[in-house]
N, C-alpha and C positions, 0 to 999 in steps of 0.2 A: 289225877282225877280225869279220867275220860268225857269225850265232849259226848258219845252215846249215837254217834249216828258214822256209818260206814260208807264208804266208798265204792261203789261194785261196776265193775264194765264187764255185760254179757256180749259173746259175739262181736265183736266192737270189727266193723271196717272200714278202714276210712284212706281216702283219695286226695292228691294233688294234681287236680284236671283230670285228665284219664288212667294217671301211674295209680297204679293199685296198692297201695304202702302197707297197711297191718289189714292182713286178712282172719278176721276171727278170733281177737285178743278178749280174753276175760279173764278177770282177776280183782282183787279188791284188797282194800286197805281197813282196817278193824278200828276202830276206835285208841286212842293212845300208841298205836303201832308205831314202828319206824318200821319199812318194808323197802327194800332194795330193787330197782330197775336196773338189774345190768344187762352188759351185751356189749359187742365189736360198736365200733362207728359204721351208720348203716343199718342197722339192726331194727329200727326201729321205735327208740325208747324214746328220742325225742319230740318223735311228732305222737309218741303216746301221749306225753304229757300236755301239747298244743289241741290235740282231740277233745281231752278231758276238758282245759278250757273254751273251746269252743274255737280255736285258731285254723281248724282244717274241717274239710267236705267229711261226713261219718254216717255211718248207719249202724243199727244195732242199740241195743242199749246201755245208756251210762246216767249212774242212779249216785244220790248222797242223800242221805240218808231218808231214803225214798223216794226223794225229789230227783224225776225227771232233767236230766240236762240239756241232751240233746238237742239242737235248735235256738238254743238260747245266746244272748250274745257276753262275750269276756267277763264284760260288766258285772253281768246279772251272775254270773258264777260266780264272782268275786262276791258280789252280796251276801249269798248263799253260805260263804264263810272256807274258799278254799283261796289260797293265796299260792303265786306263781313265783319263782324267782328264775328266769330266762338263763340260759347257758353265758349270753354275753352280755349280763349284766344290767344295761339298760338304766343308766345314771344318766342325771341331769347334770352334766359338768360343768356350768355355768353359775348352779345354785350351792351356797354353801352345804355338808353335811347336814346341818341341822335344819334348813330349807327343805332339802331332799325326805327327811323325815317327818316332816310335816306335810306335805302329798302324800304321805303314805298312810298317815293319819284316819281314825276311822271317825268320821262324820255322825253328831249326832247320839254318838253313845255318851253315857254318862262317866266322868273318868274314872268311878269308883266302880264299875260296872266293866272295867277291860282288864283285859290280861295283862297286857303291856302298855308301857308308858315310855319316855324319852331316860326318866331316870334308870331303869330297866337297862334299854341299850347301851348306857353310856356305862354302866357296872358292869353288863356283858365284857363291854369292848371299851375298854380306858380309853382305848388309841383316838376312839370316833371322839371320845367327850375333848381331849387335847387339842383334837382337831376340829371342834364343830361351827367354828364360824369360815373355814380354809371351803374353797370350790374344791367341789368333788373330784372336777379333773383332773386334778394334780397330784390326787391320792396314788397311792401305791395298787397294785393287782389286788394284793390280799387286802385292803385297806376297801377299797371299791364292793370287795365280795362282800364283807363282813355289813358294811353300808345298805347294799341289795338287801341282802339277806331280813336285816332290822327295819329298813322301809318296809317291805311286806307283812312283816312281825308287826307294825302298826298299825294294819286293820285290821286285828284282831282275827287270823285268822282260825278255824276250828280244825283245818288241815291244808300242811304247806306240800306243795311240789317244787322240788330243789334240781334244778338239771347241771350236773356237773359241776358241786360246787367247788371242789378240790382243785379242778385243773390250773395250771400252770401258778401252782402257789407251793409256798415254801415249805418243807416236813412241819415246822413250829405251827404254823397258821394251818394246816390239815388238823393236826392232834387238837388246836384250837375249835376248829370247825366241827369235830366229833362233838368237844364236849359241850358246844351252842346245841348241836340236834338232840342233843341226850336231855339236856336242860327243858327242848321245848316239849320231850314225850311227858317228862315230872309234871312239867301245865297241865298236861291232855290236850295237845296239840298233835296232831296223828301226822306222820311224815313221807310221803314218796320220794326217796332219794334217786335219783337215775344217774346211776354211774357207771367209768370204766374200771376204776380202779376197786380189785377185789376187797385189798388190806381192810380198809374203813367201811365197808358196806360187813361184810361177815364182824368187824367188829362191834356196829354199834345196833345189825337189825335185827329183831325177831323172825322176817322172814324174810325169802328171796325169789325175783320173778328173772328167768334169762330166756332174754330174746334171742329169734335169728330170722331173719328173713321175716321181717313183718309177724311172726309166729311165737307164743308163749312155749319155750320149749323144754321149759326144768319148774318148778316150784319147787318150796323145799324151804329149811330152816338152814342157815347157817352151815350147821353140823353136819347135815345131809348134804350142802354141795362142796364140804371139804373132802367131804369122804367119796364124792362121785367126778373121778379122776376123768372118762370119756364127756363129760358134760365141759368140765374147763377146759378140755384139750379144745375139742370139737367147736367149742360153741365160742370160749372167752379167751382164750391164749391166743397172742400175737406170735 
């Protein structure tokens, strides 16, 4: 079930002091979508998704579902119903699992009225319930990621941005993490994944955006950037 409201960045450019980083990015994310952010390190994807929440200097427009973003501060985007999970995770390693999940907690909704609950995450992910009264510090990488990931998932959001959730985790815990982002389009939780790695992005998206150079420089489904051999050489092959 789709949440019915899209994601659009027109023209999108935005600055780190005077470094000019994405010059003229648009694209958008469709209701219920998984949509893919690849490209090199460098490229650009990451401070796409810090844009979007409001983390960098920007001009141009960046709209959900009609609503204005621009200028607004992290918070207030996070209200709006988009939820962030950072490339380095960004745990409380002091507070247990199920502390950490409770900050993430959405304030104020009715619990019969949310998507997700704590029972939710711990049927996602056995490992977190095993583990839920254990400090998060001591968790494992993929243990950590899966923790980020469910703390965000508990503010209810209507579309999550995932930056590199694969990195340095184990093949089991990737094929894991596909079938979490699959789980949440079945909600109508619509997804921006930003990734390097090709495998799991053409497997689980409907479409794909690849950067270079601060530049949107392929769109395309899946299908279309299997089949467009100069776009991976050029743009994604190391």
């Amino acid at each position: 079930m789709a949440n019915g409201r899209t994601l659009k960045l027109d023209n999108v450019h935005a600055f780190y002091g005077k470094s000019h980083v994405l010059h003229g990015v648009s694209m958008e994310v469709r209701p219920g979508e998984i949509v893919s952010l690849l490209g090199r390190n460098g490229s650009g994807r990451s401070t796409t998704a810090k844009t979007i929440m409001g983390q960098v200097d920007a001009q141009g427009t960046i709209e959900f579902g009609g609503k204005p973003l621009l200028g607004m501060k992290a918070y207030e985007i996070a209200h709006c119903g988009i939820g962030y999970v950072p490339e380095n995770r960004d745990i409380f390693p002091k507070l247990t699992v199920h502390q950490n999940l409770m900050l993430g907690e959405k304030r104020g909704a009715a619990k019969n009225k949310r998507r997700w609950g704590f029972d939710d995450m711990y049927a996602m992910f056995p490992r977190l319930k095993e583990r839920q009264h254990t400090e998060a510090g001591v968790l494992s990488g993929g243990e950590q990621q899966m923790l980020t990931l469910c703390r965000t998932l508990m503010g209810d959001p209507d579309l999550i941005m995932i930056d590199e959730p694969t990195e340095g985790l184990a093949p089991k815990i990737v094929e894991l993490v596909a079938e979490y982002l699959k789980e949440l389009r079945k909600r109508g939780v619509s997804v921006l994944l930003v990734e390097q790695k090709l495998a799991i992005a053409l497997e689980i998206s409907e479409r794909c955006y690849v950067m270079g150079h601060g530049r949107i420089v392929f769109e395309g489904t899946p299908a279309e950037l299997r089949a467009n051999a100069y776009v991976r050489k050029e743009w994604l092959e190391v």
